[in-house]
LUMFI-570555 format. One record per residue (C-alpha): residue number from 1; residue in three letters; chain; x, y, z negated. Coordinates in steps of 0.05 Angstrom, whole numbers. Layout:
REM LUMFI-570555
NUM | Ala | A | X | Y | Z
...
***
This chain:
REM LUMFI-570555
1 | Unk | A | 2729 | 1772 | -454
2 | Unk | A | 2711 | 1781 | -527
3 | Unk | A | 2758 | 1749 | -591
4 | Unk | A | 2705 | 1692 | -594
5 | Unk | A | 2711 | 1674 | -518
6 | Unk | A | 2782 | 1675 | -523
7 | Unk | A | 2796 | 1633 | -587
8 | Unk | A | 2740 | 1583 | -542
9 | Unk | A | 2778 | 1575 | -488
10 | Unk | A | 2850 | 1573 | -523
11 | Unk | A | 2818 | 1514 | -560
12 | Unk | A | 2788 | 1479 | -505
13 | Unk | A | 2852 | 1480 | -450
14 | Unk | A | 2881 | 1434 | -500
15 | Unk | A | 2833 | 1379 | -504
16 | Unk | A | 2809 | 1326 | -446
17 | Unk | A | 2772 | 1354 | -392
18 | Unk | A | 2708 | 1316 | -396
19 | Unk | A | 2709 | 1337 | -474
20 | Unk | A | 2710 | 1418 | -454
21 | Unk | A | 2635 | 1431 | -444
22 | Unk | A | 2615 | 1399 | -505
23 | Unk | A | 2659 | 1415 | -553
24 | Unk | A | 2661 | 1489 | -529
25 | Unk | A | 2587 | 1490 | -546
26 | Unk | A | 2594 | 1469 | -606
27 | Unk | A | 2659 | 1519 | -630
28 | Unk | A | 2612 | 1570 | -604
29 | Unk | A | 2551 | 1546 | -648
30 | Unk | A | 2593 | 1541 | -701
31 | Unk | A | 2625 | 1613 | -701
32 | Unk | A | 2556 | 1644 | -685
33 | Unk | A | 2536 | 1607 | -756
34 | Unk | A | 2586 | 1635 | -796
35 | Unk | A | 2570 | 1703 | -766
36 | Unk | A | 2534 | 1754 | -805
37 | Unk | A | 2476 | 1782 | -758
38 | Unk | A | 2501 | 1846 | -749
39 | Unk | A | 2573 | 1831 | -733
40 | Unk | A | 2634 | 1877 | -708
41 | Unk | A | 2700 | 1859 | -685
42 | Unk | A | 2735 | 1859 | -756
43 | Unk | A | 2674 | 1803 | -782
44 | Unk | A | 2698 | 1756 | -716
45 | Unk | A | 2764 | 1762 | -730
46 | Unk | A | 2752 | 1732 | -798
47 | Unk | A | 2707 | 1675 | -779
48 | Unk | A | 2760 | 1651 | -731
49 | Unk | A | 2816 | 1666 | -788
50 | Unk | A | 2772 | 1617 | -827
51 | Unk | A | 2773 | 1557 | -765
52 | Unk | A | 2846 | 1570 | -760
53 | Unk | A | 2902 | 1562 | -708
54 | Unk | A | 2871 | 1548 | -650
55 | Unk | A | 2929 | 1494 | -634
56 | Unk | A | 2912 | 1455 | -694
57 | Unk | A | 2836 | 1457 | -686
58 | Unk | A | 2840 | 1421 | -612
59 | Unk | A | 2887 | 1364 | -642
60 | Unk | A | 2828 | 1353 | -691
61 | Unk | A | 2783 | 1345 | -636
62 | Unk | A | 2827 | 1303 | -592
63 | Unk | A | 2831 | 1254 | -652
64 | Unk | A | 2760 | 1242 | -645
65 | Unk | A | 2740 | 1171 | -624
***
């Protein structure tokens, strides 16, 4: 499992079940975004520095109506 997968799924355990797929999807849209195209492991690490804690992003989306 890469950084990327893991920072996924550490988000997504902490949000409602049927919200997982979705919202997974769209973290890992999101990240591949803010990615340059030639990436390494030092250029991941930043992009999820930049979404933050990955504890205070699910609360954000578990707030969502």
């Amino acid at each position: 499992m890469n950084l990327i997968e893991i920072y996924i799924q550490e988000v997504t355990r902490r949000i409602p079940e049927k919200n997982r797929g979705d919202i997974a999807l769209e973290l890992q849209s999101t990240i591949e975004d803010m990615l340059p195209d030639d990436y390494n492991e030092d250029d991941m690490k930043a992009v999820l520095e930049q979404l933050g804690n990955p504890v205070t992003l699910a609360s954000r989306f578990r707030d969502q109506p």
